[in-house]
VMD Tcl script that builds the backbone (N, CA, C; Angstrom):
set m [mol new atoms 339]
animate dup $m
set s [atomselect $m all]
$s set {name element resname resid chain x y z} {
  {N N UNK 1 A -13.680 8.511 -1.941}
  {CA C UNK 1 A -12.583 8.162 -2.799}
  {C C UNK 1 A -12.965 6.937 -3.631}
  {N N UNK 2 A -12.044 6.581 -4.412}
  {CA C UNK 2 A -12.238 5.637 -5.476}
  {C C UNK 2 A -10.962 4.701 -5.953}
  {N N UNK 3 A -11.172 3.610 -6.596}
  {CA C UNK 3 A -9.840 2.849 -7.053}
  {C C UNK 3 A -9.115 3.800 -7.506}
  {N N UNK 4 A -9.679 5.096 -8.450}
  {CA C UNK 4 A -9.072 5.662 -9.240}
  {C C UNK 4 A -8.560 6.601 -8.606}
  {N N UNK 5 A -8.387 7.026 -7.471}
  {CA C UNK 5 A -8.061 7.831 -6.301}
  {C C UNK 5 A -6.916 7.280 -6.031}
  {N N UNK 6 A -6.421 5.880 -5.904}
  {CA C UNK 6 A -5.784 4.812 -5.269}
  {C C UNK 6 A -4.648 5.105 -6.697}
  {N N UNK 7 A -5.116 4.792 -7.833}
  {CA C UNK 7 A -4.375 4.732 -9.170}
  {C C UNK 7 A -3.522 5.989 -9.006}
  {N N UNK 8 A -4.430 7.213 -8.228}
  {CA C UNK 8 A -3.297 8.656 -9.189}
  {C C UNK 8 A -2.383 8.449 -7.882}
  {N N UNK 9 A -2.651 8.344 -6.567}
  {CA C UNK 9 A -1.951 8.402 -5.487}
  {C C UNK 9 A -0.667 7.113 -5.710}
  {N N UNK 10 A -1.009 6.128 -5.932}
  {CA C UNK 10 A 0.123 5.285 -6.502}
  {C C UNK 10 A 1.084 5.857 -6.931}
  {N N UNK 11 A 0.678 6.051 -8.414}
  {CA C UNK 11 A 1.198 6.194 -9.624}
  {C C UNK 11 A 2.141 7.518 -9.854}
  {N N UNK 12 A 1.479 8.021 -8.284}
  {CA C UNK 12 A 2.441 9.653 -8.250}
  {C C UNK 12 A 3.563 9.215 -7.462}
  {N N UNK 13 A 4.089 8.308 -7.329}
  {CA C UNK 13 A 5.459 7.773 -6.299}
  {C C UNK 13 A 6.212 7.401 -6.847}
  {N N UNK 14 A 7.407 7.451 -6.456}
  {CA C UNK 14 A 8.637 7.107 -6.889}
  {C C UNK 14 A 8.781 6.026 -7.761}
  {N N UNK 15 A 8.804 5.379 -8.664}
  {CA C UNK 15 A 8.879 4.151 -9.239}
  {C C UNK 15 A 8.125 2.865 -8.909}
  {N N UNK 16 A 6.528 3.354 -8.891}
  {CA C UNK 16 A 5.836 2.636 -8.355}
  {C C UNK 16 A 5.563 1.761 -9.684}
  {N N UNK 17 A 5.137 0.415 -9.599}
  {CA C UNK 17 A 4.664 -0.063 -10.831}
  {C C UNK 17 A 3.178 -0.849 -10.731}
  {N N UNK 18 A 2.541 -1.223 -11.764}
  {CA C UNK 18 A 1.158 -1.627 -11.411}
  {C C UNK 18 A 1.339 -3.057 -11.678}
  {N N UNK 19 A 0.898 -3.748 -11.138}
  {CA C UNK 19 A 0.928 -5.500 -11.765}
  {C C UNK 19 A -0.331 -5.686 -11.162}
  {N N UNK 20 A -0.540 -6.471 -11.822}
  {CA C UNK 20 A -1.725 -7.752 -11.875}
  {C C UNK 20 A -1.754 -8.999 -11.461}
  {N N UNK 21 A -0.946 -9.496 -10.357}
  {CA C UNK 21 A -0.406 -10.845 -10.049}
  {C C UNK 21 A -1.566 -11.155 -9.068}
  {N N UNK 22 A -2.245 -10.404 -9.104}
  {CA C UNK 22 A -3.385 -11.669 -7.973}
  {C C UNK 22 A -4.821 -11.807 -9.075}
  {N N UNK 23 A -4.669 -11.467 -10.243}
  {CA C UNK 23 A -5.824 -11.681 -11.039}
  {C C UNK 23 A -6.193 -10.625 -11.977}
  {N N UNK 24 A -7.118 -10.830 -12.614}
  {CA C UNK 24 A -8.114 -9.509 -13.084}
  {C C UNK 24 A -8.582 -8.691 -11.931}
  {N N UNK 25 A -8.887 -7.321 -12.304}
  {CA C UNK 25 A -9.452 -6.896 -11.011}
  {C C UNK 25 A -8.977 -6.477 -9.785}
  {N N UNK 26 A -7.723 -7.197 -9.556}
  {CA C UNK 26 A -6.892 -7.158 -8.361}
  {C C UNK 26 A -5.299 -5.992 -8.584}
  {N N UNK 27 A -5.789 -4.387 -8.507}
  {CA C UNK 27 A -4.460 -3.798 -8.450}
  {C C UNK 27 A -3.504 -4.117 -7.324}
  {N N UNK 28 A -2.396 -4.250 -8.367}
  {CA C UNK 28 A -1.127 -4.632 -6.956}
  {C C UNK 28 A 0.377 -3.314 -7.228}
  {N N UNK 29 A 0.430 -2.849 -6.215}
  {CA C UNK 29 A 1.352 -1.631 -6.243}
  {C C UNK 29 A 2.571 -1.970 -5.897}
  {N N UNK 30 A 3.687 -1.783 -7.398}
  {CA C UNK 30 A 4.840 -2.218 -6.109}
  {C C UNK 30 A 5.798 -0.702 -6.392}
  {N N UNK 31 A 6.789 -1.567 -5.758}
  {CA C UNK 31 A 7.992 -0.554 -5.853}
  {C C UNK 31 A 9.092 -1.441 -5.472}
  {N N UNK 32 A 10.353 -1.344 -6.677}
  {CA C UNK 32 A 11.180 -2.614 -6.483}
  {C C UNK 32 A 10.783 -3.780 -6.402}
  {N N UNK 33 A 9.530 -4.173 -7.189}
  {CA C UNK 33 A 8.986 -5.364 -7.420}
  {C C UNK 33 A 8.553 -5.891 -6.230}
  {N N UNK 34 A 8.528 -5.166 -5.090}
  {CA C UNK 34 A 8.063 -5.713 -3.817}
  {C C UNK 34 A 6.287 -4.853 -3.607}
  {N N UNK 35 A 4.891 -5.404 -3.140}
  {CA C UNK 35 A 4.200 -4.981 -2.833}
  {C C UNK 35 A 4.059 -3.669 -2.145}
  {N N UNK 36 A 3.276 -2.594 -1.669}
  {CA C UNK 36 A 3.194 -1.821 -0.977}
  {C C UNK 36 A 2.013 -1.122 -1.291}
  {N N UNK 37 A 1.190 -1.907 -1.717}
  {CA C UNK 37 A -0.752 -1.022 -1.650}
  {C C UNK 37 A -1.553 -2.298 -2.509}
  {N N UNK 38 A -2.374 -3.037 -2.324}
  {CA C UNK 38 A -3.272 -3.321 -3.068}
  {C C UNK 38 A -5.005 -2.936 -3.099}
  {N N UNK 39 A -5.686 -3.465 -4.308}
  {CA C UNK 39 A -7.059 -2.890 -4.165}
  {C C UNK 39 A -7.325 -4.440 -4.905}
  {N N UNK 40 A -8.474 -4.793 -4.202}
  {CA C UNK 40 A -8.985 -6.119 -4.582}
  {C C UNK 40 A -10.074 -5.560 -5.361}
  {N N UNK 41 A -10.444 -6.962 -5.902}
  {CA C UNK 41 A -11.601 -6.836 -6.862}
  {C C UNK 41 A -13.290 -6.105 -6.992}
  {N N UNK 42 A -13.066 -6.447 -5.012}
  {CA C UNK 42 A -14.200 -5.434 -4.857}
  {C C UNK 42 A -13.940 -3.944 -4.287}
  {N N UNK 43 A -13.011 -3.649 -4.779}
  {CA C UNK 43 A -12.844 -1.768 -4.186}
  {C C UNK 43 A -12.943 -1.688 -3.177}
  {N N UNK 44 A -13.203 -2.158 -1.987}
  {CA C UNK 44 A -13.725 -1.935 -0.791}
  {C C UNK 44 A -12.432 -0.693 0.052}
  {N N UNK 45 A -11.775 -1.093 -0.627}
  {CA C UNK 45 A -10.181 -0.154 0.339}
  {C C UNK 45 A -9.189 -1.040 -0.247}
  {N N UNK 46 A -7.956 0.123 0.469}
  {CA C UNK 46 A -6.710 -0.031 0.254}
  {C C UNK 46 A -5.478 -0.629 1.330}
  {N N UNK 47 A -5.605 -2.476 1.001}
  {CA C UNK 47 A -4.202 -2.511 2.271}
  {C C UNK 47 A -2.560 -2.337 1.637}
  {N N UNK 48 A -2.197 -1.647 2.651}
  {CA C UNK 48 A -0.664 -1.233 2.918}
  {C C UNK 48 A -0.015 -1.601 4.119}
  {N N UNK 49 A 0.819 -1.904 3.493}
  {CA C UNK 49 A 2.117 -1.883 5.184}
  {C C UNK 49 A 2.406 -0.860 6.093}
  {N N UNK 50 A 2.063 -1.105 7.291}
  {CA C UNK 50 A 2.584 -0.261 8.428}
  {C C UNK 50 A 4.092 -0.649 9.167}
  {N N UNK 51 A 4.460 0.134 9.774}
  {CA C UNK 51 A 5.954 -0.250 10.429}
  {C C UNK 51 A 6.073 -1.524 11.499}
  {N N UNK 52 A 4.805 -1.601 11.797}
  {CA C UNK 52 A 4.397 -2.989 12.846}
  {C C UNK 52 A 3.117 -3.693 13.086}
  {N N UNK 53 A 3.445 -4.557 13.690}
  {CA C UNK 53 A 1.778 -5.370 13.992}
  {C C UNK 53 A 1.132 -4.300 15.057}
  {N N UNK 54 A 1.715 -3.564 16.159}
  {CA C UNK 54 A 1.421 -2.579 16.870}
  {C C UNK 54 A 0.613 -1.457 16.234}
  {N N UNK 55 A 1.454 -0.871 15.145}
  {CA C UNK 55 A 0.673 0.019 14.766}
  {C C UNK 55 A -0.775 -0.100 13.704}
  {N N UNK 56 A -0.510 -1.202 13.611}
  {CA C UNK 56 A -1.761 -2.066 12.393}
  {C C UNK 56 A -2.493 -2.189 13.457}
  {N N UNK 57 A -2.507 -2.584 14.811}
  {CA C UNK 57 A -3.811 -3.229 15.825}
  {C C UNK 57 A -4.078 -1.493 16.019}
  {N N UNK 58 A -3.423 -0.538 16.416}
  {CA C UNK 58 A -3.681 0.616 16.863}
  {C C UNK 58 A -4.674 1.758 15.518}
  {N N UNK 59 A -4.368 0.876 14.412}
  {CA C UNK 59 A -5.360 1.632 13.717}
  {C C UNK 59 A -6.246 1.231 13.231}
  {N N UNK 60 A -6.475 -0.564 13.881}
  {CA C UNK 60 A -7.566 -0.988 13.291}
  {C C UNK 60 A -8.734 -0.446 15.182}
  {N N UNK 61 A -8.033 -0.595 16.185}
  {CA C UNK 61 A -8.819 -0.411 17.573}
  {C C UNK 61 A -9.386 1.200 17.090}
  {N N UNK 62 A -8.719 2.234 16.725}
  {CA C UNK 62 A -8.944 3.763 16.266}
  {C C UNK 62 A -10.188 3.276 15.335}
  {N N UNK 63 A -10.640 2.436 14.170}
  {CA C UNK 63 A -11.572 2.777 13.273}
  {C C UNK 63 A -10.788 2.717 12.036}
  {N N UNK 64 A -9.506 3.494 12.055}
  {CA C UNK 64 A -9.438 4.150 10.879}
  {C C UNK 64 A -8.912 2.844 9.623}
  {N N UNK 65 A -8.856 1.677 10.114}
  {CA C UNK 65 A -8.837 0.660 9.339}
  {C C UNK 65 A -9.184 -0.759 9.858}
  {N N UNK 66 A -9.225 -1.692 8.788}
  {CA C UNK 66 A -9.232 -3.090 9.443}
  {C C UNK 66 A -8.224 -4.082 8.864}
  {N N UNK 67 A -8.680 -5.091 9.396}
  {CA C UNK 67 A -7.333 -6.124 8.803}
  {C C UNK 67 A -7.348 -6.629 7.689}
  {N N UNK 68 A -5.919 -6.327 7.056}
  {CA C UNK 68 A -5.869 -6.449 5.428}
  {C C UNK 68 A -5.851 -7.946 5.270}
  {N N UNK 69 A -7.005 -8.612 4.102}
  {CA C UNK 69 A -7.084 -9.996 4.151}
  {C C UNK 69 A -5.933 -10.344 3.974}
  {N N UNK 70 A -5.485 -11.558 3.780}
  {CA C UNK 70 A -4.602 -12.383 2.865}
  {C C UNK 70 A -3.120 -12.247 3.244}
  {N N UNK 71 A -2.930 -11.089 4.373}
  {CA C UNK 71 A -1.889 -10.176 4.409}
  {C C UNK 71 A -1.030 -10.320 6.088}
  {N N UNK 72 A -0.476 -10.174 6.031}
  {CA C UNK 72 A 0.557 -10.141 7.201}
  {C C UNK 72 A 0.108 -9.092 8.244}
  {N N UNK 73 A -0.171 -9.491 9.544}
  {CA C UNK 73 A -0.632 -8.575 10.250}
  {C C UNK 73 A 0.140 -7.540 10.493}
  {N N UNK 74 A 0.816 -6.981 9.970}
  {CA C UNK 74 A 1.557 -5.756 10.190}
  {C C UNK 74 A 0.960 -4.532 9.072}
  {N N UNK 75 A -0.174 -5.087 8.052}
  {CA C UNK 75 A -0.957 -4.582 6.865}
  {C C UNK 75 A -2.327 -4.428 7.200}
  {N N UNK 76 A -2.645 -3.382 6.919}
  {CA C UNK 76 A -4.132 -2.739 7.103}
  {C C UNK 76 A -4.798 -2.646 6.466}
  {N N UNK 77 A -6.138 -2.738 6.097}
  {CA C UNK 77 A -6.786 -2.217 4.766}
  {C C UNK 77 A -7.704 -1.109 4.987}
  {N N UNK 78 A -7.062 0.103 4.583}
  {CA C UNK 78 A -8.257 1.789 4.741}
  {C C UNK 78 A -8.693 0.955 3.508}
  {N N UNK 79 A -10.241 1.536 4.481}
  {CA C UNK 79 A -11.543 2.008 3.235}
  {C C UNK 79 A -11.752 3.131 2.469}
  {N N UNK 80 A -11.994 2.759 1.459}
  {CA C UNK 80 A -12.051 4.318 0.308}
  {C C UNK 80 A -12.318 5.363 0.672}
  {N N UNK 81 A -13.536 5.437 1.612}
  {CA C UNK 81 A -14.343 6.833 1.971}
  {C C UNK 81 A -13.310 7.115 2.815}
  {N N UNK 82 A -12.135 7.242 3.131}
  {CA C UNK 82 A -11.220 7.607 3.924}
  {C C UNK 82 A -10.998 8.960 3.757}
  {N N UNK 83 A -10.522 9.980 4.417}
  {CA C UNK 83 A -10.135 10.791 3.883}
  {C C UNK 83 A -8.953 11.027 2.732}
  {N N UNK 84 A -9.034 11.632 1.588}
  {CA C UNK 84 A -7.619 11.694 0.681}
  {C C UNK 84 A -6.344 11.489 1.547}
  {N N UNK 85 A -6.292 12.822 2.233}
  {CA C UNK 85 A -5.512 13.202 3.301}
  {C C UNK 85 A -4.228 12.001 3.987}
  {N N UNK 86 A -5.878 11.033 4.479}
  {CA C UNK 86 A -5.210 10.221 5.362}
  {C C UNK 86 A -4.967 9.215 4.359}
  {N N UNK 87 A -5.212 8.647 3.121}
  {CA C UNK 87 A -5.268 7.650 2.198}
  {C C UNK 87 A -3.811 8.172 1.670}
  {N N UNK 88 A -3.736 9.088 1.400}
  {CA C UNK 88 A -2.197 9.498 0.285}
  {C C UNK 88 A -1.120 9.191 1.458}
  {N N UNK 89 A -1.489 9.126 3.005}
  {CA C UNK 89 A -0.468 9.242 4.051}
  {C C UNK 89 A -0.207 7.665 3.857}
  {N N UNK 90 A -0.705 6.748 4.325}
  {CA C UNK 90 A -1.183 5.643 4.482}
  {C C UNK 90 A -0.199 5.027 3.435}
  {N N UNK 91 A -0.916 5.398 2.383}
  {CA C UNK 91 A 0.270 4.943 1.005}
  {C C UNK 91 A 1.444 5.195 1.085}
  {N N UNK 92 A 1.820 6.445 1.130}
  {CA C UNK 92 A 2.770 7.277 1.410}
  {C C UNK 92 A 3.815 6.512 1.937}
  {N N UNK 93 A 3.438 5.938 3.489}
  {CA C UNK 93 A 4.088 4.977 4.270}
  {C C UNK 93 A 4.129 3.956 3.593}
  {N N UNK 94 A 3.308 3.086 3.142}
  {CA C UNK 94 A 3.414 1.840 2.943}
  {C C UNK 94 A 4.909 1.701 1.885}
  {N N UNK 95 A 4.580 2.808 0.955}
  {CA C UNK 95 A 5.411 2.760 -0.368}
  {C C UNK 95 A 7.373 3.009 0.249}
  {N N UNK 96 A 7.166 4.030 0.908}
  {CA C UNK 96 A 8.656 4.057 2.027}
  {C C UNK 96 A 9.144 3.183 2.510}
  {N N UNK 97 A 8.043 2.875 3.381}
  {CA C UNK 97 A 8.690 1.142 4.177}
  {C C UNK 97 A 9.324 0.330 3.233}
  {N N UNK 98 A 8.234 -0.094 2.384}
  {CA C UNK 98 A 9.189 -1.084 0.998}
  {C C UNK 98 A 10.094 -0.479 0.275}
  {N N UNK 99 A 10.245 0.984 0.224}
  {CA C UNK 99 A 11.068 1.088 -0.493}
  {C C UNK 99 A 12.442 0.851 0.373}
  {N N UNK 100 A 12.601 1.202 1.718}
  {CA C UNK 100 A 13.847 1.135 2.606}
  {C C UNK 100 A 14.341 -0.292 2.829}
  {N N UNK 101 A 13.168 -0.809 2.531}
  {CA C UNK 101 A 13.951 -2.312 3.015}
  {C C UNK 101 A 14.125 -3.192 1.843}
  {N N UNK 102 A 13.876 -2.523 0.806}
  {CA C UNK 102 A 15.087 -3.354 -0.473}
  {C C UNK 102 A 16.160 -3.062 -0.010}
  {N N UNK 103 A 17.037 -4.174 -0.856}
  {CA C UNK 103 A 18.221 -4.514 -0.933}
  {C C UNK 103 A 19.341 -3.327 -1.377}
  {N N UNK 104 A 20.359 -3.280 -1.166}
  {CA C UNK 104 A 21.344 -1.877 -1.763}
  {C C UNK 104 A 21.032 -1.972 -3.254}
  {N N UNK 105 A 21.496 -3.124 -3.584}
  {CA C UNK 105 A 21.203 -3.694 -5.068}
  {C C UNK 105 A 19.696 -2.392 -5.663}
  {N N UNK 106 A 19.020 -3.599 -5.150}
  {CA C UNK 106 A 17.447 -3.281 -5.580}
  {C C UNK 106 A 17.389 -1.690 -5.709}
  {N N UNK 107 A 17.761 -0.883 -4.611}
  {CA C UNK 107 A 17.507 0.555 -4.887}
  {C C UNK 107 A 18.142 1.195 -5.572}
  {N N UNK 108 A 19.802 0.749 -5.335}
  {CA C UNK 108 A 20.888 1.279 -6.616}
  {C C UNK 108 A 20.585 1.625 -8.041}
  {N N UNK 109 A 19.594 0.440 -8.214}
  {CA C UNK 109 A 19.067 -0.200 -9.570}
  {C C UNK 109 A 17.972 0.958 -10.067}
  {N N UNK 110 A 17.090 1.376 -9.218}
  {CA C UNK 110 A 16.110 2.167 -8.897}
  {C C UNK 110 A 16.535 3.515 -8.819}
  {N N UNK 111 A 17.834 3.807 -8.555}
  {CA C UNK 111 A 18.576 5.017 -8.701}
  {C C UNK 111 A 18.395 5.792 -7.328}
  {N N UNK 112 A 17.971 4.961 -6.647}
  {CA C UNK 112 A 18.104 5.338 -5.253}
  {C C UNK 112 A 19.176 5.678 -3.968}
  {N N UNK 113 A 19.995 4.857 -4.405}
  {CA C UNK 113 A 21.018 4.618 -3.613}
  {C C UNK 113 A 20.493 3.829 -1.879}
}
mol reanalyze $m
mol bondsrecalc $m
mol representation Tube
mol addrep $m
């Protein structure tokens, strides 16, 4: 996989938006202006939010990720060569989680309810 793997899987979600707030180089995914995927400058992978610090240690002990820098241990960072599969899931989640825990406001706004 590739950043650009990361871009269509984003960009195919609900009102995801792209910003640039950690630099050049640095994609930041939100939804409701809140984070939920980034890709740093060196591509290396993609961290997202998981539902807990539990399940972030359980998938970094599995392999299938490691710990997302900069980031709250409840955030993982898959590596690109991941499978699609498991990369679109991964996102998938991350982008849900943030989206549920905006505000009524925030999602109303979003046309969510």
């Amino acid at each position: 996989m590739t950043r650009d793997t990361v871009t269509r899987l984003c960009k195919a979600l609900p009102h995801a938006t792209l910003d640039h707030n950690f630099g050049p180089g640095h994609d930041s995914w939100k939804v409701g202006g809140k984070l939920f995927a980034i890709v740093g400058s060196l591509g290396h992978g993609v961290s997202v939010k998981t539902d807990s610090v539990d399940t972030a240690r359980m998938l970094i002990d599995a392999g299938a990720a490691a710990r997302a820098p900069y980031c709250h241990a409840s955030w993982v960072n898959v590596p690109l060569d991941a499978a699609e599969d498991e990369l679109a899931h991964r996102i998938g989640v991350s982008h849900d989680l943030v989206l549920a825990s905006l505000t009524r406001k925030a999602r109303e706004a979003l046309g969510t309810g």
